[in-house]
N, C-alpha and C positions, 0 to 999 in steps of 0.2 A: 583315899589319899589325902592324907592334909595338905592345906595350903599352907603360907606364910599366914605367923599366927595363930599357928592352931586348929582353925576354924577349916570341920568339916562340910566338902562342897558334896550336894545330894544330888548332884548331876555328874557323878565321871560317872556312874553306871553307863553300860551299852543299852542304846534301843531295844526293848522286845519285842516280839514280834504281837502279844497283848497289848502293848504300847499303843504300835501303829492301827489295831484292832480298836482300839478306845480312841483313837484321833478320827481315825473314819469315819466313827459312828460318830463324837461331838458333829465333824460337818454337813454328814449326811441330815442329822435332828436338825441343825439350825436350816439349812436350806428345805428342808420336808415343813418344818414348820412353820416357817420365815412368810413362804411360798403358798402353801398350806393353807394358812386361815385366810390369809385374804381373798383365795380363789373360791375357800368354802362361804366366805360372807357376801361376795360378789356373786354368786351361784344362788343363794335364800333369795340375797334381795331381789333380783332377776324373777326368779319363782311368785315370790310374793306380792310384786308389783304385777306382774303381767297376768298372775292365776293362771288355772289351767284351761284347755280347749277341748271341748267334747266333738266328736265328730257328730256331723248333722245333713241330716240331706235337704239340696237347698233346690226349688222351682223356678228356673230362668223362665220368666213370659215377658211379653211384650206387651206393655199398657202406654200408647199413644206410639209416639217415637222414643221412646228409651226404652231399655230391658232393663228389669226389676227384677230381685233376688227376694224368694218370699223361703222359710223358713220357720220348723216348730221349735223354738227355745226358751228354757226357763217357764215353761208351762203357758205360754202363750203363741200364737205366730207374728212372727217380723217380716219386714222390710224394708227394703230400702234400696233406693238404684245403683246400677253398676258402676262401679269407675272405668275410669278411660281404658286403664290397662285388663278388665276383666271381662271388657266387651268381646273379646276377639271368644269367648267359652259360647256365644250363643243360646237359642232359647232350646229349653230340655232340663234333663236334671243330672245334677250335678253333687261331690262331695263335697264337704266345705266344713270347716269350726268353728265354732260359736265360742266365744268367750264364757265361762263358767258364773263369772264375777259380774260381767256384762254380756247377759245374751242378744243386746243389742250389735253387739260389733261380732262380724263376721269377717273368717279369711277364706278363702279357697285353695289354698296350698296349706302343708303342715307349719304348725308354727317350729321357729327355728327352734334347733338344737344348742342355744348358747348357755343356757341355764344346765342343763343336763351337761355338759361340754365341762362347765366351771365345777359343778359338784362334782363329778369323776372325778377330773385332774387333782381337785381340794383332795378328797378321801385318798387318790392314791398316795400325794405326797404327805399326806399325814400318817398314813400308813409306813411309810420309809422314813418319817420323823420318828418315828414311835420306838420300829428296829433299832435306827441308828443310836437314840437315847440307850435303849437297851444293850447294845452292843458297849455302848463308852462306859458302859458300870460293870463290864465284866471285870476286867482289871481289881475293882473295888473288893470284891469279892471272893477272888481267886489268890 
């Protein structure tokens, strides 16, 4: 339908429903994306910075009045005494990880899930960036 002046407007068409198919997918991409890298770069760096943890079986004995944590890592044995809070595990033996990077430093619980946590979430929303890209170029196409 022309306007005054002539000048045909490219929006009285009706919505299609390819339309609203190519709007979903532009915001699904930008929020998958958006969302996405930063969680995947925060997720490396995490990995990177802290290396991984081998499991290790670790020696609780008693040398004087403290319990000491001995240890075979990195092709040599360690140790080192216990902290306040790993007293309560006792002398015997015990699981524990060694740092890969430093088999000096030792934990006795798993190291946390925050790096695996952030590269999931990364992969999954870039993975729903990726559709939703793919989705907003049907339109283009069809």
């Amino acid at each position: 339908m022309p306007e005054a002046g002539g000048v045909r407007n490219d929006y009285d068409e009706a919505v299609t429903p390819l339309d609203v198919l190519a709007l979903i997918g532009e915001i699904v991409s930008w929020i998958g994306f958006g969302a996405g890298v930063p969680l995947l770069l925060s997720g490396w760096t995490l990995r990177f910075s802290d290396g991984t943890w081998e499991p290790v079986e670790i020696a609780v004995v008693r040398a004087g009045d403290a319990l000491r944590a001995r240890w075979f890592a990195g092709g040599d044995f360690r140790e080192r005494r216990l902290r306040r809070g790993e007293a309560h595990l006792g002398e015997g033996w015990h699981r524990g990880y060694a740092s890969s990077r430093r088999p000096d430093r030792l934990r006795f619980v798993e190291p946390p899930a925050t790096a695996r946590v952030c590269l999931a979430a990364g992969w999954a929303l870039m993975a729903a960036g990726l559709i939703g890209l793919v989705a907003s170029w049907i339109p283009a196409f069809l």
